[in-house]
Every structure is written in C-alpha cells, then in structure tokens.
C-alpha positions in Angstrom: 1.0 7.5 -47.6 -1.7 10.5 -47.5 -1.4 12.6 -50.0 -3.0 16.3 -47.8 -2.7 18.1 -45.3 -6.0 17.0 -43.7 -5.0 13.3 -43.9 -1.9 14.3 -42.2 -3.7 16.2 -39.7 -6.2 13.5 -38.7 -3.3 10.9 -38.7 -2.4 12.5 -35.9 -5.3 13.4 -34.1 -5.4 9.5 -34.2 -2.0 8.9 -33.0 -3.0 11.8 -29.8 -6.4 9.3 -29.4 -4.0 6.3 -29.2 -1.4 7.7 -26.7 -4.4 9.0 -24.6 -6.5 5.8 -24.7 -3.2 3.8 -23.9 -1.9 6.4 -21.2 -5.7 6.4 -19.4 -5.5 2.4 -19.5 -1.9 2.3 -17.7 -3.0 5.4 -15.6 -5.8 2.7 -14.4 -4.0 -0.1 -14.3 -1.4 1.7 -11.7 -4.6 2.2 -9.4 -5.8 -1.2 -9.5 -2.5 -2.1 -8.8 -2.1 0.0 -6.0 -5.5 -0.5 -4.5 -4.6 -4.3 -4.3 -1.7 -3.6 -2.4 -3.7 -1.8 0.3 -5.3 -4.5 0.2 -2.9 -7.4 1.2 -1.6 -4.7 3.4 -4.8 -4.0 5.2 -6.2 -7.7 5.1 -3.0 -9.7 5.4 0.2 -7.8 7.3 -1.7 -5.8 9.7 -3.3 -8.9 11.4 0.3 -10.8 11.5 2.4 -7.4 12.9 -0.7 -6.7 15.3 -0.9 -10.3 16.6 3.3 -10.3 16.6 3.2 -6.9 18.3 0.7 -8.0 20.6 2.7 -11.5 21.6 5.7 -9.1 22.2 4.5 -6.9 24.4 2.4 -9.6 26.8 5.8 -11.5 27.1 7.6 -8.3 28.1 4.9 -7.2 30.5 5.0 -10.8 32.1 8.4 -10.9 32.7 8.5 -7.3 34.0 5.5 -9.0 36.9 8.0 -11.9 37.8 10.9 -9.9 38.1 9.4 -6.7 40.1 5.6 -7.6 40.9 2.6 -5.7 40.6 3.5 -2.6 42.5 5.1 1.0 42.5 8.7 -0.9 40.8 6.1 -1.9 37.5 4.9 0.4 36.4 7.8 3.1 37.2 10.8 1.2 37.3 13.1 0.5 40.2 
C-alpha cells in the first residue's frame, strides 16, 4: 500500500500508461482487422459478384437477340 501522495500519484500515472498502451493496441488491432476485410472483399467477392453479374447480364442480352433480333426492337424495346 503506498504510504504518499507521490506514490499515489505515479500509481496512477501508471494505470493512465496502461489504459493507453492497452487502448492504442485494440485501436490497432481494429485496423488490422478491418484492413483484412477489404481485403477478402477486394480480392475474393468482387471477382465472384463481377463474374456472376457478368454471367447475368450475357444470358439476358442473348435471350433478348433470340426473342427480338439485332435491330431497332433490342435495343429500345417493342
């Protein structure tokens, strides 16, 4: 148990230190966390959704060519 008031003082300068250290080291942690998820985001989904989009899109433009052809009825409707 400190026995002054400067022991007390520097007790909790320490404590401060601590919960500083320990909030810089979560603070980081969060950013590394969310960097990785931009990550699998950027590397991983966007390729699937763009080559799913993509697949979408060509099926519903074919379709729309065997039902109308490539004329005015295409590209505007009918």
């Amino acid at each position: 148990m400190p026995s002054s008031i400067d022991e007390l003082s520097s007790q909790a300068s320490y404590d401060d230190d601590d919960d500083e250290h320990e909030y810089y080291l979560a603070q980081k942690e969060w950013e590394e966390s969310l960097h990785q998820l931009h990550q699998i985001f950027s590397i991983v989904l966007l390729p699937y959704l763009g080559k799913w989009l993509g697949r979408r899109w060509s099926y519903w433009v074919y379709t729309r060519y065997l039902r109308l052809g490539l004329g005015k009825g295409f590209v505007f409707g009918k």
